[in-house]
N, C-alpha and C positions, 0 to 999 in steps of 0.2 A: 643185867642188874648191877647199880653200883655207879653205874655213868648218871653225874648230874641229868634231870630229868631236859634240862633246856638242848645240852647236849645230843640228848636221842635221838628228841625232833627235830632238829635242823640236820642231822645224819641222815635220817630216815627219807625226811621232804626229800634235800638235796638229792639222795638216789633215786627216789621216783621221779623231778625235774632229769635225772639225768635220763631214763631210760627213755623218754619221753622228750628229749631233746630234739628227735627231728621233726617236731612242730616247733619250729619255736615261737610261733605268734600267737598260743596257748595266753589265754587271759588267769595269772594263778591265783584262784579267791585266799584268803587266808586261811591258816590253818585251823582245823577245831582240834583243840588239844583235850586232854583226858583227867582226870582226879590219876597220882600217879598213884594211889594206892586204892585197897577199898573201893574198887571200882568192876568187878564182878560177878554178874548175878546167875551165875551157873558153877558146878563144880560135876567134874567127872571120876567119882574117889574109885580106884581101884583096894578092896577089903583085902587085908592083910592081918597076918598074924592068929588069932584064938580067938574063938569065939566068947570068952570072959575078958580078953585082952588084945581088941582088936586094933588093926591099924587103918586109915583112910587115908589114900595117898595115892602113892604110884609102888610099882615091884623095882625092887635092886635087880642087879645083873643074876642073880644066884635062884629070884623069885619070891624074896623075902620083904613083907611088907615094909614101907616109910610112909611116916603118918605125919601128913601136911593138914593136920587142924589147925597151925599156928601160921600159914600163908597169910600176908598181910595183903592178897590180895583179892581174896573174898570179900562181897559187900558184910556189912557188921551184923545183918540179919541172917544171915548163910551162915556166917562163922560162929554165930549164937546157936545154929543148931544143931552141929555136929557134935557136941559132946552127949546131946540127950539121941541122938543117934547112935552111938559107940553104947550105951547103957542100953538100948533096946535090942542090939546086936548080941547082948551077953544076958539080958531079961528073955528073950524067945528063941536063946539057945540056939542061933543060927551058925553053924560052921562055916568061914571062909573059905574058897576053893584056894586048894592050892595046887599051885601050875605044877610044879616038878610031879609030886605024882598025881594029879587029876583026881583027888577027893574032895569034899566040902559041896556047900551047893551055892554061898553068896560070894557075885565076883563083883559086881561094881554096885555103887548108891550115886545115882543121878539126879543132883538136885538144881532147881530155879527159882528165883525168888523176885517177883513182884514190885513193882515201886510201893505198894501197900504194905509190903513186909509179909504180906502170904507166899505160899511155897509151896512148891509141888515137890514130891519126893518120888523116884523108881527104884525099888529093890532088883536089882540081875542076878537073875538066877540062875542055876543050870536046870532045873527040872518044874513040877509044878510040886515038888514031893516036901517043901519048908511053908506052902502060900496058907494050908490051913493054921500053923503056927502063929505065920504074923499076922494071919485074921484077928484069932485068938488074942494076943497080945498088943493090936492097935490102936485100942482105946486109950489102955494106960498113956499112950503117946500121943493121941491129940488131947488128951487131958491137957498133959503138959506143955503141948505145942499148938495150943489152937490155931495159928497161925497155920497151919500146915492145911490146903485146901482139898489138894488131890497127892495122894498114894497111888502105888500099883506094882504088883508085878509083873518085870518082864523077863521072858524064858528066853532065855541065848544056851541051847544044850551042845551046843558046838564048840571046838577049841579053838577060837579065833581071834585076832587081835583086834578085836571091833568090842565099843562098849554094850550095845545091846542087840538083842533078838529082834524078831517080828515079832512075835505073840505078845500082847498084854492085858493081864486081868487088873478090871479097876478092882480098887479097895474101896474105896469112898463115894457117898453120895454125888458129888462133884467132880466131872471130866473135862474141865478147862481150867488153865489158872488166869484170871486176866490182867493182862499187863495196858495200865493207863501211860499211854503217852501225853503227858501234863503239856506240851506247846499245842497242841492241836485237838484237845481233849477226847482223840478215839481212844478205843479201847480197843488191844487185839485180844484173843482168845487161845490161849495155847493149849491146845490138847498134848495127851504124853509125848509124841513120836513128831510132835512139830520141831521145827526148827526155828530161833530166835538168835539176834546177835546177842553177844558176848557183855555189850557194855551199852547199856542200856540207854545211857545220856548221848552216846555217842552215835549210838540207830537213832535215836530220837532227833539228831541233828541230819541223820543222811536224810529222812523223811522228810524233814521242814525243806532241805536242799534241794531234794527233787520235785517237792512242791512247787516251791518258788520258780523253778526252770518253766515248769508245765504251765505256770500261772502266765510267763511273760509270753511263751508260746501262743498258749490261749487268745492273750488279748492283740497280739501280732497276727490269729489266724482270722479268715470271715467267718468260722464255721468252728461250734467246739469239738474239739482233737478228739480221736479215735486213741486209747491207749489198750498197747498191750505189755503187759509185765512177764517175762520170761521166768524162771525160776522165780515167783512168785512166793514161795515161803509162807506164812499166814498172811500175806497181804500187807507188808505195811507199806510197801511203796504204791501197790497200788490204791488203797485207800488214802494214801494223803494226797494222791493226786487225781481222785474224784472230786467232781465240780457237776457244777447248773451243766444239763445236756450232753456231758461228756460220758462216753459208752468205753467202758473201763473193762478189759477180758486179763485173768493170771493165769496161770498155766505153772502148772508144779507136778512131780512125779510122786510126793506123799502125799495118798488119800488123804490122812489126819491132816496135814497141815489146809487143805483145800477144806475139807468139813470145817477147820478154823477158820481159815477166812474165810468164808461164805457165813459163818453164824456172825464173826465181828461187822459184815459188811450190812448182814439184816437188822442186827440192835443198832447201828449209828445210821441204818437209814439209806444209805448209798447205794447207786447204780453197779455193780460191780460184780461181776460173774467169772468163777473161779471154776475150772475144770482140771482131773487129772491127766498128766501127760506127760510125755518127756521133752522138754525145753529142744533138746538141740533137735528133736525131730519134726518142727515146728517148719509149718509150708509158709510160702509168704502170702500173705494178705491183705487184705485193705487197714490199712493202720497207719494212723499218723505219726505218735510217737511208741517206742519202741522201750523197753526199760530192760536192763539185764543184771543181775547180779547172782552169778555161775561162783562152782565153788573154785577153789587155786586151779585147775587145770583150762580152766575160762572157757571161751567158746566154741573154738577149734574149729569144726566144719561150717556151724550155727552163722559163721559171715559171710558165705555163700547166699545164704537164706536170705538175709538181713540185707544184702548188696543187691537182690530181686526181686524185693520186697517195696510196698509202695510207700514205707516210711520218710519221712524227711527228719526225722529226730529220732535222735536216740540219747538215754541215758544211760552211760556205762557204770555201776558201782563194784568195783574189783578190791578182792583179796590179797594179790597176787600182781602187781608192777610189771613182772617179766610176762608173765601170760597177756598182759593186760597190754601192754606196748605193742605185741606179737600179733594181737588180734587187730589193734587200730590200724597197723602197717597191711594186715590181708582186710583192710575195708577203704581204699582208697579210692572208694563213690562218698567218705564222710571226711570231714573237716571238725577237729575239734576245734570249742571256741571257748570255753573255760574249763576251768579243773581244780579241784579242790584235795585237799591231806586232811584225813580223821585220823587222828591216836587212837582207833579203837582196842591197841592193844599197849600200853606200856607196861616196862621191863623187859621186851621181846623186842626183836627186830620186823616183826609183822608190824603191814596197818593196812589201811583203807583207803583208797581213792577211788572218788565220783568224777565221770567227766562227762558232758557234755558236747554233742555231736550232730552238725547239720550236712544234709547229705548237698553236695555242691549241684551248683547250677546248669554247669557243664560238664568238659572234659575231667574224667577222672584224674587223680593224679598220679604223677608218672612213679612212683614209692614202688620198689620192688617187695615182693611178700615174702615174707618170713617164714622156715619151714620149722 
C-alpha cells in the first residue's frame, strides 16, 4: 500500500511474465485491472475487545483486538454495515473470545455482500451456548439492515487458526445469498460454507474469459466440447461456459458449495452436473476441455491425471504464479497459447492469472519438471 496503483500492476504482471518466461510464444491478453479501493465484497473480522466495546479486525501480537471498520477496502455496502454490527455485539451481550485465556464465545463475523447490496452475515462461535441470544435479538437487526438476506451461526469449538467450524445453524428464512453476474446475467447462489472470489468485478471478468476460450474452442470443434471444472466452487466457471449440447461436470470437495451450483445451474436452466469430490483425486476421462482453478498450493500430483487424460484443453485460473509455472512445466503433453493478469487483489502483491492451454500434437516437449 502506498505504491502508485499503475506501479503495482506492471510489478505484478512483469513477475508473472517473468516466472512464465520459458514459454515465450505466450500470446499476453491485456490486463484487467481492479477499482483500487472499495472493491471487496467479503470481510473476515476477527472480534476483539468487550462485548459493549468491541473491535472487528485482526488480533495484535499480545491478542488484543484492532478494529479495521475504517478499511478503505470494503465495498461501501460491507462497510455500511459493520458499525450496526458492533451495536448488536453489545445489544445481545455477546462476549468476544479471547485467545490469551480462552474465554468469551464470539471469534470471527464473516461477511458477503452481493452486487444487489444484500448480505449474508456468519457469527463464530465457540459453542452453541450465545445462538439462542442472537435469535432473540435478530430482528432488532434486520429491522435495521434489511439488506441482510442470510445469518447463521457457525460453531468452531476448537483453538484454531481457521476462521470457521463445520457446524451451522441457519438464522434466517433464506439459505443463499445471490450473487448476479450483470455481463452474463446468471446468478450464482452462495450458501454459508461456499466459496466465492474476493472481488466480484474481477470473477465476473475471469468468467466472461473463460467463456470466450470455450466459445472459440466450440466453434473450431465438430462436436460441442465435453467440460469438466475441477475445483468447481459454486460454479461460475462452469456455468459461463455452458452452451447448446455442451455436457458440463464440476467436481468440488464442499457439499454446500456443489448444493450451490447445482440450484444456480437449475434456475438459469443449464446442462451442468456438479458432484462432491476431491479435485486432485480426479481419474481421467473423456473430456474435452478441462478447467482448474486450485487454491495457492495448485495442482501438484492432479498433472499426472490431466497428462492421461483425453483432454485437449485446458484452462488454468491460478492464485499463485509460482505454483502455477511449476505445474505448466510437469505438463509438458500442453502448450500454452494465451494468458491473461486480473488485479483481483490490489494493495497486496497477490493476483490472478488465467491461461490457456492446448495439448500438442505430438512429441511432448522436452521441459524438465519441476520438484
Amino acid at each position: 500500500m502506498g505504491v502508485p496503483y499503475a506501479e503495482q500492476v506492471a510489478t505484478k504482471e512483469m513477475r508473472i511474465r517473468t516466472l512464465l518466461g520459458r514459454w515465450p510464444d505466450i500470446t499476453w491478453l491485456s490486463p484487467k485491472l481492479s477499482n483500487e479501493s472499495a472493491f471487496r465484497n467479503k470481510a473476515k473480522l476477527v472480534v476483539g475487545g468487550t462485548s459493549g466495546s468491541p473491535t472487528l479486525g485482526i488480533l495484535d501480537s499480545v491478542g488484543r483486538g484492532v478494529d479495521l471498520r475504517s478499511c478503505g477496502l470494503y465495498e461501501p455496502a460491507l462497510a455500511a454495515l459493520l458499525p450496526r454490527l458492533a451495536d448488536f455485539i453489545a445489544r445481545a451481550n455477546l462476549d468476544p473470545f479471547d485467545v490469551p485465556t480462552g474465554k468469551g464465545e464470539l471469534k470471527n463475523i464473516l461477511i458477503t455482500i452481493a452486487p444487489s447490496g444484500q448480505a449474508m452475515v456468519r457469527f463464530v462461535l465457540r459453542s452453541t451456548g450465545t445462538v439462542a441470544r442472537i435469535r432473540k435479538h435478530l430482528p432488532w437487526l434486520l429491522h435495521l439492515s434489511p439488506q441482510l438476506r442470510v445469518v447463521s451461526a457457525n460453531i468452531l469449538p476448537e483453538r484454531k487458526a481457521v476462521p470457521e467450524g463445520e457446524q451451522e445453524i441457519l438464522l434466517t428464512e433464506h439459505d443463499a445469498l445471490p450473487m448476479l453476474i450483470a455481463a452474463s446475467g446468471i446468478t450464482l447462489y452462495l450458501r454459508p460454507q461456499s466459496f466465492f472470489q474476493t472481488n466480484t468485478a474481477i470473477a465476473e471478468a475471469l468468467y466472461m474469459q473463460a467463456r470466450a476460450w470455450v466459445q472459440r474452442i466450440a466453434e473450431q470443434e465438430e462436436h460441442p466440447p465435453t467440460i469438466t471444472d475441477l475445483y468447481c466452487g459454486v460454479g461460475g466457471f462452469s456455468l459461463h461456459c455452458a452452451g447448446p449440447g455442451r455436457r458440463v461436470h464440476g467436481i468440488e470437495i464442499s457439499h454446500q458449495a456443489v448444493e450451490s451450483a447445482q440450484l444456480s445451474a437449475n434456475f438459469a436452466h443449464l446442462d451442468a452436473q456438479f458432484f462432491t469430490g476431491d479435485a486432485t483425486a480426479w481419474a481421467p476421462s473423456e473430456t474435452d476441455v478441462l478447467i482448474v482453478n486450485p487454491p495457492r498450493r495448485g495442482i501438484g500430483p492432479l498433472t499426472h491425471s490431466i497428462a492421461r487424460s483425453a483432454a485437449r484443453h485446458l484452462i488454468y485460473s491460478s492464485c499463485n504464479a509460482e505454483t502455477l509455472a511449476r505445474d505448466m512445466a510437469n505438463m509438458p503433453e500442453f502448450s500454452p497459447l494465451e494468458a491473461r493478469f486480473f488485479d483481483m487483489f490490489p494493495q497486496t502483491r497477490h493476483s490472478e492469472t488465467m491461461v490457456l492451454l492446448n495439448r500438442n500434437p505430438g512429441k511432448a516437449q522436452s521441459l524438465p519438471r519441476i520438484r
